[in-house]
C-alpha positions in Angstrom: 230.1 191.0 269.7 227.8 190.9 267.0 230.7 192.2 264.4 232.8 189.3 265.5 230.0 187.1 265.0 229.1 187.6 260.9 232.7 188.1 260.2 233.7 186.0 257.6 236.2 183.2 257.8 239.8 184.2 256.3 239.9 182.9 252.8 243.1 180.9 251.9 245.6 183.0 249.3 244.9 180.1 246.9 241.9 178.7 246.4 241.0 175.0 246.5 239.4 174.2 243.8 242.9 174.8 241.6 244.6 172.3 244.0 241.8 170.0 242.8 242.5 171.4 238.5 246.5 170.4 239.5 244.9 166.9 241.0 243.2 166.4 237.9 246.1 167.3 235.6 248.6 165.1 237.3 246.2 161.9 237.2 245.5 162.0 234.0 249.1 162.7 232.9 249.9 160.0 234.7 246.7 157.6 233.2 247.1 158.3 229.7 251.4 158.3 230.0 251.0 154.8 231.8 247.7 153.3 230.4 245.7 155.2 227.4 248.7 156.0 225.1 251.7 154.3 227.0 250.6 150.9 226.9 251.2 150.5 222.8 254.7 150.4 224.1 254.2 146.7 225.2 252.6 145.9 222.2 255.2 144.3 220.3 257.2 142.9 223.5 254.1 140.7 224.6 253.6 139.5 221.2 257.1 138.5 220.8 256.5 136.4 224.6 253.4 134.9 223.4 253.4 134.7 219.8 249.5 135.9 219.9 248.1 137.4 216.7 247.6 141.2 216.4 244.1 140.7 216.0 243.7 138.9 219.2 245.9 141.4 221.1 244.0 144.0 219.6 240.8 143.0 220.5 241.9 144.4 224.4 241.7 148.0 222.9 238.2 147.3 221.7 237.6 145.8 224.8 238.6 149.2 226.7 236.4 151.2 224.4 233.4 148.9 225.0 233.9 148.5 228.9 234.0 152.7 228.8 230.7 152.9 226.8 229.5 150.4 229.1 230.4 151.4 232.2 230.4 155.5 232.1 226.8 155.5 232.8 226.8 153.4 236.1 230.3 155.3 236.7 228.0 158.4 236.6 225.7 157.4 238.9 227.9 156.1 241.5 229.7 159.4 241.2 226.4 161.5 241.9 225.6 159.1 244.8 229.0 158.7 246.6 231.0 161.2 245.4 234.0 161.6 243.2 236.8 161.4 246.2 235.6 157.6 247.0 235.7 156.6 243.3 239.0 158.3 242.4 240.6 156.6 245.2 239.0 153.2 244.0 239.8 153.8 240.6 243.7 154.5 241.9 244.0 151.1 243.8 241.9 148.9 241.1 244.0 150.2 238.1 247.7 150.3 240.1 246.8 146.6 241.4 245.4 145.9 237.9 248.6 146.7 235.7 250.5 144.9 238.6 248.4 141.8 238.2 248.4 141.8 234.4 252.3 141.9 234.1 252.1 138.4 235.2 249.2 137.5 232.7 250.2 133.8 231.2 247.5 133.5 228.8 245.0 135.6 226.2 241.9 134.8 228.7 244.1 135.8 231.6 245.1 138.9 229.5 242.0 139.9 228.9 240.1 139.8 232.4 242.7 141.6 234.0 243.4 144.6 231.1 239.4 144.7 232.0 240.0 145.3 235.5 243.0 148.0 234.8 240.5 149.5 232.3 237.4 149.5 235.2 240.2 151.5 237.2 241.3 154.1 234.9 237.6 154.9 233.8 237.0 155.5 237.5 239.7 157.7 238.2 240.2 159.8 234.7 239.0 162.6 233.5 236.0 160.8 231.6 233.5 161.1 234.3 234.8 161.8 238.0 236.9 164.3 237.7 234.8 166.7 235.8 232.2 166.5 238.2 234.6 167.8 240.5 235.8 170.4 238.7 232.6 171.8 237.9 231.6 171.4 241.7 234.3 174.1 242.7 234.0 176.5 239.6 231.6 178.1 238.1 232.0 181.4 236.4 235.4 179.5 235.5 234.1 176.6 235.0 235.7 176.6 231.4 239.4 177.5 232.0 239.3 174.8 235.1 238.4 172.4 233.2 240.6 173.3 230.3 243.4 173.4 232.3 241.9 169.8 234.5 242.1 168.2 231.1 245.4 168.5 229.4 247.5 166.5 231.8 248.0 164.0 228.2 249.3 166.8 226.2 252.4 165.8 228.5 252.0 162.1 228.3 255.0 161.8 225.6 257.3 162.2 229.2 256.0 158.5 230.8 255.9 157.2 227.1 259.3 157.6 226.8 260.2 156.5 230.2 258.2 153.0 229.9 260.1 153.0 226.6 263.1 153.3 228.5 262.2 150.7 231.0 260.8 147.9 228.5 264.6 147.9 226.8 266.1 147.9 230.3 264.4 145.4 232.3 261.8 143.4 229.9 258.0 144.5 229.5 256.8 142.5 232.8 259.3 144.4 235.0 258.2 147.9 233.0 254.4 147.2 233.7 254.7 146.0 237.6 256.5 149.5 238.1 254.0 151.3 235.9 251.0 149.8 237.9 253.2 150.1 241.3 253.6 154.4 240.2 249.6 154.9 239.2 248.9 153.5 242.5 251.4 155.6 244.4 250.3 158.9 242.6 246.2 158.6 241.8 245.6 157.1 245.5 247.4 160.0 247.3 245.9 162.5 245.4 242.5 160.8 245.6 243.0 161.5 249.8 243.5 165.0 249.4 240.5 165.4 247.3 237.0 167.2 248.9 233.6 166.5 247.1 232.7 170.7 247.9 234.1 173.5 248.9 231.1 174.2 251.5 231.6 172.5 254.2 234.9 174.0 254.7 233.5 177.5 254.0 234.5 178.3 250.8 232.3 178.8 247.7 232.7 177.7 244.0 235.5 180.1 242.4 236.8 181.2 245.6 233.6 183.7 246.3 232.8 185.5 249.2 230.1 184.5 251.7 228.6 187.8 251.0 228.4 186.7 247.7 226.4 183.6 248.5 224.4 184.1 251.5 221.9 181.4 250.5 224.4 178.6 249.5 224.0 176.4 252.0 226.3 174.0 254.0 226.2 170.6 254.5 228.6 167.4 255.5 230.9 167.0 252.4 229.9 163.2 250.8 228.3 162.7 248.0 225.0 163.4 247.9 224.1 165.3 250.7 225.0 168.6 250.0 221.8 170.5 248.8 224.0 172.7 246.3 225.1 169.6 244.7 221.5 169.3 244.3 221.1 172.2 241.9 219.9 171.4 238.2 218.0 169.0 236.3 217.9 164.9 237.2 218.2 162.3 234.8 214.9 162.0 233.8 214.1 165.7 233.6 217.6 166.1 231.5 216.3 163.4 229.4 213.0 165.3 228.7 215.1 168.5 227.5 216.3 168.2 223.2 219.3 170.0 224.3 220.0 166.6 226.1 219.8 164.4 222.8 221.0 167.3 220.7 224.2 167.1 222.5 224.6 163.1 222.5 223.9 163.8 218.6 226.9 166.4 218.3 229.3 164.6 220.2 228.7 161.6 219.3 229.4 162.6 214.9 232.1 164.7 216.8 234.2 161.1 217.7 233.4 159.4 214.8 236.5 160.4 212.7 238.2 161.2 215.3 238.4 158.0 217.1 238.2 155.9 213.9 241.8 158.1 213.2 243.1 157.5 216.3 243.4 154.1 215.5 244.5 154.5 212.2 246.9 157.4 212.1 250.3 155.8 212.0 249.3 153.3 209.5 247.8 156.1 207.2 250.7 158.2 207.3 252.5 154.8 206.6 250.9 154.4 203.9 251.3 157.6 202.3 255.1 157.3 202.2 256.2 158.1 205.8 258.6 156.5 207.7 257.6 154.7 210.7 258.6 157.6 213.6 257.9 160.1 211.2 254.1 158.6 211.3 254.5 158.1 215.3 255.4 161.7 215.6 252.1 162.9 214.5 251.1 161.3 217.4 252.9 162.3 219.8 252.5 166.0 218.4 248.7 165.8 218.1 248.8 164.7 221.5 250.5 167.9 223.1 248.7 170.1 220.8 245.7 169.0 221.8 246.4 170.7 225.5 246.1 174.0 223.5 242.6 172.4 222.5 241.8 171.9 225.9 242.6 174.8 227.2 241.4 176.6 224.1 238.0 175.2 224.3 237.4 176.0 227.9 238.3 179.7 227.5 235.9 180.2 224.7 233.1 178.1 226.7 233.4 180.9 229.8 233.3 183.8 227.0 230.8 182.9 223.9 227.4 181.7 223.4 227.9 177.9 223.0 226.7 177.4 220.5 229.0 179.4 218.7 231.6 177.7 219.8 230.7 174.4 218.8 229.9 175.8 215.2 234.2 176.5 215.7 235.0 172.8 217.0 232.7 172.1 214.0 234.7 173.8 211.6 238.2 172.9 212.7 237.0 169.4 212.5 235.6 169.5 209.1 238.8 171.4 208.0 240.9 168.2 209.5 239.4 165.9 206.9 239.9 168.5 203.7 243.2 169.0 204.5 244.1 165.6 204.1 242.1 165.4 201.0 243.2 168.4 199.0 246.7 167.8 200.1 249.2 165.4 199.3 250.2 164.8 202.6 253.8 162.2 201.7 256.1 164.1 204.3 256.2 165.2 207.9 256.1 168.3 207.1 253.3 168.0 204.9 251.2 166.6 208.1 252.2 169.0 210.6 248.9 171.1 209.9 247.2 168.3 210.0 248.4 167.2 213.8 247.6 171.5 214.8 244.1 171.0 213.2 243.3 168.1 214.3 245.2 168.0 217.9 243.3 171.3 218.8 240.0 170.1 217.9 239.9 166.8 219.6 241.1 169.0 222.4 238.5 171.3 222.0 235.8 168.1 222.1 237.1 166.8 225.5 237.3 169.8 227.4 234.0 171.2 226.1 231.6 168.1 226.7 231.5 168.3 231.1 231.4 172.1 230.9 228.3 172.2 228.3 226.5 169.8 230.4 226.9 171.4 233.2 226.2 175.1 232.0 222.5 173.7 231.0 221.9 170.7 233.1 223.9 172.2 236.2 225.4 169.5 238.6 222.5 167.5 240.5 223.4 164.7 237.8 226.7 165.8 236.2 227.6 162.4 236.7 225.4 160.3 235.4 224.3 162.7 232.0 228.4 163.1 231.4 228.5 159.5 231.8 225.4 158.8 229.3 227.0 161.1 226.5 230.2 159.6 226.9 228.4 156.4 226.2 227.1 157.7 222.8 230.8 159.1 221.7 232.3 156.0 222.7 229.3 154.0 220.5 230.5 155.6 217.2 234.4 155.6 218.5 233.7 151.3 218.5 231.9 151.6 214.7 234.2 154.2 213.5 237.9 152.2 213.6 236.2 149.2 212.3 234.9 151.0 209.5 237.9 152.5 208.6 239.7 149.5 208.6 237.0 147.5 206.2 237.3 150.2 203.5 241.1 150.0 203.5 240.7 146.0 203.5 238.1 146.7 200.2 240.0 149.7 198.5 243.6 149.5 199.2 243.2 152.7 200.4 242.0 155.1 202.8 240.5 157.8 200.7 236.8 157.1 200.9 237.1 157.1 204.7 238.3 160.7 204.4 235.3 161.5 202.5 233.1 159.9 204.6 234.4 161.7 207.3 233.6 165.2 205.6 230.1 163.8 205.3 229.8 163.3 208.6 231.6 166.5 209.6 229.6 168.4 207.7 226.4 167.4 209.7 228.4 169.5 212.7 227.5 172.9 211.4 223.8 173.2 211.9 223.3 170.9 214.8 224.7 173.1 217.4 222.2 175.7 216.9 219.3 173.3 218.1 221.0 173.9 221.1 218.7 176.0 224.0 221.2 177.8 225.7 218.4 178.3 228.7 216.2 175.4 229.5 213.4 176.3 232.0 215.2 175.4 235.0 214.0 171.9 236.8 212.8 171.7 240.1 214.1 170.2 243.0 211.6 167.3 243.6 
């Protein structure tokens, strides 16, 4: 009897935790297809409605970058406390309903309020906050290739671009939007049902590991916070106490200060240095898909070199970014292509590397909440960095000195990741 008794449960041929990398993939296609990148497709159609300025239409997309700065702590916590199932599902109905509502927006205040609920929604379920902390729940000897791969549902988002596109000329941008918001809610809230906080509870491991393996993992009901191996690591407070902690914020947040400031400014740059309109929108769209390479990239060399190493490469690559365009007369598409490889793979380096760093030296007790305060210090300089941008072209006629400002800044990458400690005295569980 007794052999029958410690034998172990039949492990499925394919582990959970990937079904939960293809959950996270698929959402975020679907959020930055519909919502992050797709919604500058009804731009130009709600102006023409309304006759609003660009300035006051663009002050939504500030809006989103404040309420994500704002909100990705609190998002943090509630993750840590609830768990990321409850919020994805949330997030799924709040931003399907919100993109619903707001195709029937009549004026800038109504605008407004209801692109802030859609945003609210998307932060919740994207791969900001939540669904890293789920990823890194189920892996963690590959942790880095999960969430590589969790992360690069955009570098396919140029699919729904094209088909909002599609739908915009075809039945006017109100229609488009009500069946954008109607499709995130059909795909994020499914997905959000099929999600489980741990693998635990349902006798399975992180990475798909034996129970022989982890004899002292315990099991618990599968919320939140309740499972004692979602208590291992540091908490806040004892994160906050550790300089890898501010040494991070630090890195990332120089990391996103070109980058975002660019991100806002790419088409009219390459506008401005004598390409054509798609030709500049291309770089876009090509950034964006090779930026899954980052990704993926990023998390590979995060399960296989000393960190810090590898953020001396995301370092590098990003510095390189801003030379290129200075040394280079960048006037032709093909001129720019090594700019979108360059840059695409380091921004994708920078997304997928932030929830697996944290977690490889604060572990998960508050992935959440930690994720969600360094998100807060990369979205801080993503708000200065546009605005910045954008005054020195107003007081040049040019974008130049932002370039070189950006090497500055870039430069200042190199020697910080080294006053990274790779092995903090592990916290306590009081």
């Amino acid at each position: 009897m007794d052999q029958y008794q410690h034998e172990e449960p039949k492990r499925p041929r394919i582990f959970y935790g990937w079904y939960i990398v293809a959950g996270s993939f698929v959402t975020n296609l679907a959020l930055t297809g519909t919502y992050f990148q797709g919604f500058q497709v009804f731009f130009l159609p709600i102006l023409t409605t309304f006759a609003w300025s660009r300035t006051a239409l663009s002050g939504v997309f500030t809006l989103r970058q404040l309420e994500s700065g704002v909100l990705a702590p609190v998002l943090g916590f509630i993750v840590d406390r609830v768990g990321p199932k409850r919020v994805i599902i949330v997030g799924g109905v709040i931003s399907g309903f919100g993109m619903m509502a707001l195709s029937q927006a009549s004026s800038l205040y109504m605008f407004y309020a209801l692109f802030l609920l859609a945003a609210v929604g998307a932060s919740a379920a994207s791969h900001g906050i939540t669904w890293p902390v789920l990823v890194a729940r189920w892996f963690r000897r590959r942790l880095g290739i999960a969430m590589g791969i969790a992360t690069m549902g955009p570098f396919l988002s140029g699919i729904p671009v094209l088909i909002i596109t599609r739908l915009v000329v075809e039945t006017g941008w109100r229609t488009a939007m009500f069946i954008t918001g109607t499709t995130l809610l059909l795909i994020i809230t499914p997905i959000g049902a099929f999600v489980r906080n741990t693998p635990e509870p349902y006798g399975l491991f992180p990475d798909g590991d034996s129970g022989k393996s982890r004899l002292d993992a315990p099991k618990d009901r599968d919320h939140g916070g309740g499972n004692s191996f979602v208590q291992e690591g540091f908490t806040v407070s004892q994160a906050l106490r550790q300089k890898s902690f501010w040494v991070c914020a630090l890195f990332f947040g120089i990391f996103f200060f070109g980058t975002s400031a660019f991100g806002v400014h790419q088409i009219p740059y390459f506008e401005s240095k004598g390409l054509s309109t798609s030709d500049a929108a291309s770089t876009l769209t090509t950034l964006l898909f090779l930026s899954g390479i980052g990704r993926l990239g990023g998390g590979l060399l995060a399960d296989a070199f000393d960190l810090r190493i590898v953020l001396t490469v995301v370092g590098i690559l990003n510095l390189a970014t801003w030379l290129y365009l200075v040394l280079f007369d960048v006037n032709s598409l093909s001129m720019a292509l090594p700019f979108t490889a360059l840059h695409g793979i380091s921004f994708g380096f920078g997304v997928s590397l932030r929830p697996v760093i944290v977690t490889k030296l604060f572990g998960i007790r508050a992935l959440g909440a930690l994720n969600g305060l360094l998100q807060t210090s990369a979205v801080i300089s993503g708000v200065v960095g546009p605005v910045l941008m954008g005054w020195i072209f107003d007081t040049t006629g040019e974008y130049t000195d932002a370039l070189y400002l950006f090497i500055i800044v870039a430069t200042l990458l190199l020697p910080i990741s080294w006053f990274l400690k790779i092995a903090p005295e592990r916290a306590t569980s009081r």
